[in-house]
C-alpha positions as CSV (number, residue, x, y, z in Angstrom):
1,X,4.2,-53.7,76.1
2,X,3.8,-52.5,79.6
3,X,6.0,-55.3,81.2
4,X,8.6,-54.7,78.9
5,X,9.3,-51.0,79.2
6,X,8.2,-50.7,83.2
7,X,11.7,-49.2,84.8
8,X,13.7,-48.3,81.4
9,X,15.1,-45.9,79.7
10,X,13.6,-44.3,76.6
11,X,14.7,-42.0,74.4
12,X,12.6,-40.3,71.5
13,X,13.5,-37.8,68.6
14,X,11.1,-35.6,67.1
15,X,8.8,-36.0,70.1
16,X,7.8,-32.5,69.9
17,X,4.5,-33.4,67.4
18,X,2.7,-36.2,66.1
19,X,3.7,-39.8,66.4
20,X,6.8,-39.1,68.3
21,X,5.0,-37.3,71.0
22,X,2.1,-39.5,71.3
23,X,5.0,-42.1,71.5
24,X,6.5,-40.5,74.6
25,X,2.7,-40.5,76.6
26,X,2.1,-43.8,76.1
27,X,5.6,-45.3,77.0
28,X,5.8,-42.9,80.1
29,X,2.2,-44.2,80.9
30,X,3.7,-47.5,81.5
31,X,6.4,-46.0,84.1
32,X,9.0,-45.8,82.0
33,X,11.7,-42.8,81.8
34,X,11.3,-41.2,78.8
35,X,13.6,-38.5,77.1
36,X,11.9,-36.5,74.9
37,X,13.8,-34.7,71.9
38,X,13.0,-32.0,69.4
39,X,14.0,-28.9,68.3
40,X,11.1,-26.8,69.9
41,X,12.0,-26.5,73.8
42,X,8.7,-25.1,74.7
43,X,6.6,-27.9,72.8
44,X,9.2,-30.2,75.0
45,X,8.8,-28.8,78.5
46,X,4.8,-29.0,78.0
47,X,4.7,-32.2,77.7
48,X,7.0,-32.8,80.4
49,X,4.7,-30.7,82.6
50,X,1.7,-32.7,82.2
51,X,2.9,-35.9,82.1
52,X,5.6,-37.3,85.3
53,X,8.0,-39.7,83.8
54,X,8.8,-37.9,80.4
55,X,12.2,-35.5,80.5
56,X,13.0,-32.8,78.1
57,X,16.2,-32.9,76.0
58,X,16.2,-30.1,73.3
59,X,18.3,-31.5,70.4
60,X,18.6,-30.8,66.4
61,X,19.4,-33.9,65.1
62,X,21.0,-32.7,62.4
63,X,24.0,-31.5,64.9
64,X,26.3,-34.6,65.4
65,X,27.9,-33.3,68.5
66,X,24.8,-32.2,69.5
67,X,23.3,-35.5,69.3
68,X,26.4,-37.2,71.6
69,X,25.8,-34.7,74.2
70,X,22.6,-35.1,74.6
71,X,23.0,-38.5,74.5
72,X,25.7,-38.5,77.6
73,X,23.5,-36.8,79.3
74,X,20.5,-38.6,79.2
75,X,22.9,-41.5,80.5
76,X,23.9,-39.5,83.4
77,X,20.2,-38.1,84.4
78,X,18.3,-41.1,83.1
79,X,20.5,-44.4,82.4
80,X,21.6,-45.6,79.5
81,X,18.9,-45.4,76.7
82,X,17.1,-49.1,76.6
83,X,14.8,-48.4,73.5
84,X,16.2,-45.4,71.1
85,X,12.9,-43.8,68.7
86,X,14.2,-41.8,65.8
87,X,11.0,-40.1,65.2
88,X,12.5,-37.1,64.0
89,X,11.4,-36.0,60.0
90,X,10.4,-33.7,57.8
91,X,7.7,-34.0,54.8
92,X,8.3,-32.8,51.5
93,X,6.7,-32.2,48.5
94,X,8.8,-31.3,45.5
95,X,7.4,-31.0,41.3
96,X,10.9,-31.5,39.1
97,X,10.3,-27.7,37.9
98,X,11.3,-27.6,41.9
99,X,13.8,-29.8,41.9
100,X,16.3,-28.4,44.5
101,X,19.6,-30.4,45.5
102,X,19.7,-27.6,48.8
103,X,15.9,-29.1,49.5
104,X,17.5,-32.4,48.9
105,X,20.0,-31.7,51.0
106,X,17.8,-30.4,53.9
107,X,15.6,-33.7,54.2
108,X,18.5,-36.2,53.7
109,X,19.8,-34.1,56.6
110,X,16.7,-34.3,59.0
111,X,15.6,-38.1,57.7
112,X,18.5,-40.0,57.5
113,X,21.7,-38.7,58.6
114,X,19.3,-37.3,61.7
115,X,18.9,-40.6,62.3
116,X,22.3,-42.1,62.0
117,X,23.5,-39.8,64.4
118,X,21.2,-40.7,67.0
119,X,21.9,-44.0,66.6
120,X,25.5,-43.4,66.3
121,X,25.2,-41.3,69.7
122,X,23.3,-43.8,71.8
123,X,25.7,-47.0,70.5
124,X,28.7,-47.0,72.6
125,X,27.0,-47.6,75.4
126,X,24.6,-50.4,74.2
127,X,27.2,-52.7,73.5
128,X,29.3,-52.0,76.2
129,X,26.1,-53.2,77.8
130,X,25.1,-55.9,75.4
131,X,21.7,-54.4,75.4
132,X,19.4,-51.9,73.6
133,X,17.1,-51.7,70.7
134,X,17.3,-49.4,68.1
135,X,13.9,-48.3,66.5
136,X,14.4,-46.5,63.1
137,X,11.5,-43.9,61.5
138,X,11.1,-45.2,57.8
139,X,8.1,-45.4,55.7
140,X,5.8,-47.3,52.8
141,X,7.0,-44.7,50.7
142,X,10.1,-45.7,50.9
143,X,9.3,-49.0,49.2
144,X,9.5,-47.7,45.8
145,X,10.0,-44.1,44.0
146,X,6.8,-41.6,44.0
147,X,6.0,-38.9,42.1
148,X,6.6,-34.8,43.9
149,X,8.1,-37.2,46.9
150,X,11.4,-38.2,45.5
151,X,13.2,-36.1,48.2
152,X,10.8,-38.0,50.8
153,X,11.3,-41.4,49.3
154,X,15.3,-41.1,48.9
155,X,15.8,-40.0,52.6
156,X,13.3,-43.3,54.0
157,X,14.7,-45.7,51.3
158,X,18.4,-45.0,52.5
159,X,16.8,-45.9,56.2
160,X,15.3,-48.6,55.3
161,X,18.5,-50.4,53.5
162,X,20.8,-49.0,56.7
163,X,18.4,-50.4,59.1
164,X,18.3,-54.0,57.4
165,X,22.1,-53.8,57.5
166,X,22.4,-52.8,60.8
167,X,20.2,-55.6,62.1
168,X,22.3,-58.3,61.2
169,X,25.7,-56.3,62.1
170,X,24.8,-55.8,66.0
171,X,22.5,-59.1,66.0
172,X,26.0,-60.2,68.0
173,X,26.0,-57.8,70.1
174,X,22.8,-58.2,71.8
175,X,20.8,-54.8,70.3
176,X,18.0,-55.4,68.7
177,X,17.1,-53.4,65.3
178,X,13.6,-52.3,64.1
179,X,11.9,-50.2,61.2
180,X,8.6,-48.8,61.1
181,X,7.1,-48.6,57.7
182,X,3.6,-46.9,58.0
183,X,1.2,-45.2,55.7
184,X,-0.5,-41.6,56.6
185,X,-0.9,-40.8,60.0
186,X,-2.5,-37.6,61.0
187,X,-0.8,-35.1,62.1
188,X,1.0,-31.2,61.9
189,X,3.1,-33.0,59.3
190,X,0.5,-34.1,57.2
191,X,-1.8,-31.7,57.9
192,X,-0.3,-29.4,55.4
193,X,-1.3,-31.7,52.8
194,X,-4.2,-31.1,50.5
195,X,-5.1,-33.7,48.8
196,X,-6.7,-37.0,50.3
197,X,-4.6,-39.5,52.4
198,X,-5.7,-42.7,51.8
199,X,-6.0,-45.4,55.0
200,X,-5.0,-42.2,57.3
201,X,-4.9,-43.1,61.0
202,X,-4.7,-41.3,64.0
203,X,-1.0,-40.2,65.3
204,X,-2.4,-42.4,68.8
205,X,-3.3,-45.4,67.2
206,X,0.3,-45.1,65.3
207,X,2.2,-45.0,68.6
208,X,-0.1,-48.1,70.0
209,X,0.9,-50.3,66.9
210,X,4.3,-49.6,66.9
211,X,4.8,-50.1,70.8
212,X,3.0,-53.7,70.0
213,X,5.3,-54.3,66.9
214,X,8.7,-53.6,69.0
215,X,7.3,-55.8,72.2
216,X,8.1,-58.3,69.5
217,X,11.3,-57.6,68.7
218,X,10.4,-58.0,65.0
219,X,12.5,-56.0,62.6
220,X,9.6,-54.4,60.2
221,X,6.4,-52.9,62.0
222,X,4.3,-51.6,58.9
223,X,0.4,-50.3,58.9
224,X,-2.5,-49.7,58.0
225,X,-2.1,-53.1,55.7
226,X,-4.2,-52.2,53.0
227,X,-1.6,-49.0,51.9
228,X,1.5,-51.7,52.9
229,X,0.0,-53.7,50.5
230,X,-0.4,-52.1,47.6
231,X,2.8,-50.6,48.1
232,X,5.0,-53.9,48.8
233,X,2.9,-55.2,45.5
234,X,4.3,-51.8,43.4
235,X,7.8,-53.0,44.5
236,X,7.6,-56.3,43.1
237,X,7.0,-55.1,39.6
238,X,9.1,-55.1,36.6
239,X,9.8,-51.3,35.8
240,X,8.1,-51.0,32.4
241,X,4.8,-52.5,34.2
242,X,5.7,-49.6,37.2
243,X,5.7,-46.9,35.3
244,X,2.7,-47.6,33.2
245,X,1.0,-47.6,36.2
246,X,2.4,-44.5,37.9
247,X,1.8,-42.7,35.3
248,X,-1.6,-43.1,35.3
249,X,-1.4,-42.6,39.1
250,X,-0.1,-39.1,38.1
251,X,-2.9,-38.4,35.7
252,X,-5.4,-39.5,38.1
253,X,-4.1,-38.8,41.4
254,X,-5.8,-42.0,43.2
255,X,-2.9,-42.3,45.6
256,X,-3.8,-38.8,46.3
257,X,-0.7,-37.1,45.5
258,X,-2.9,-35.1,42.1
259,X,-0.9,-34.2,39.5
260,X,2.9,-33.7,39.0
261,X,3.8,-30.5,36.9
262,X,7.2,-31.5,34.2
């Protein structure tokens, strides 16, 4: 990866915490320029401090306008943005005696359309120079519907579909499209969990596979294999089989999400 990102331009969402920041230290340790993103200035300015190549940009994603100025500048300070990491998300939990279209609204907000208008911010200038990749945030859960994570699901299914759409609709103009789909990774976003995370890894061992996966160029980076696994394997079943299953998932909680309350 190091030959691949020496002298560009980086710029990462959600880089305040977890994989996102562990992200910008290892892409700046190669010399590249990284622009860091997130909402908490201070969390953004630290990391800058400690480690020469990384830049803070304090941005909600969330803000559309926000997201385009940010962008310009990072273009005028930095260059355009080579490699564009939408890292930014938000984890939640939700039993249907919840349910909560405002909580619904809030993570489609942060997860997806977050997302979209990065990508939408940092576009114009990729193809006017026939270059960039695009690196979306998605997830094995959003391979197929869980239960208490529908919200969660929803927001990384609708990334996953806009990301394999996108890759063929700028395939012609030279920008590259990725998505990475990975289990549990540890961090202040999972650490509010309390049940068991099966196959969780280390936010710095996340960063280092998905830095390998887009050296490649390859449009789906997805670990630890044994969660991808049985998730891409849920996927393929008919729905009365699903459901017979996931039920007793519910009931028994070996995925680790314990019981739903209807």
């Amino acid at each position: 990866m190091t030959d691949s990102v020496a002298r560009q331009t980086v710029w990462i969402t959600g880089a305040g915490t977890g994989i996102g920041r562990e992200l910008a230290i290892q892409l700046a340790r190669t010399g590249a320029r990284v622009a860091v993103s997130g909402r908490q200035q201070d969390r953004l300015e630290a990391l800058a401090a400690t480690h020469p190549g990384i830049h803070p940009f304090p941005l909600d994603v969330t803000r559309e306008a926000d997201c385009r100025d940010v962008c310009a500048r990072i273009e005028r300070e930095l260059g355009v943005p080579d490699l564009v990491i939408m890292s930014a998300g938000i984890w939640v939990l939700m039993d249907a005696v919840e349910y909560s279209a405002s909580e619904a609204a809030r993570v489609m907000a942060v997860n997806y359309q977050g997302a979209v208008n990065t990508a939408a911010a940092a576009l114009p200038a990729m193809r006017k120079a026939a270059r960039g990749h695009l690196c979306f945030m998605g997830s094995v859960a959003g391979y197929r519907g869980i239960p208490r994570a529908s919200l969660y699901c929803a927001s990384k299914a609708a990334l996953i579909a806009h990301a394999e759409a996108l890759r063929t609709d700028l395939a012609h103009a030279g920008i590259v499209v990725s998505i990475v789909n990975c289990g549990f990774v540890r961090s202040p976003m999972s650490d509010v969990n309390d049940f068991p995370m099966p196959n969780i890894i280390e936010a710095d061992d996340a960063a280092r596979r998905i830095l390998e996966g887009l050296a490649t160029r390859r449009f789906e980076i997805a670990f630890p294999w044994p969660i991808v696994l049985q998730t891409k394997l849920m996927r393929l079943l008919p729905y009365w089989l699903y459901f017979a299953l996931i039920g007793r998932f519910v009931q028994d909680g070996p995925f680790g999400l314990g019981k739903s309350r209807y």
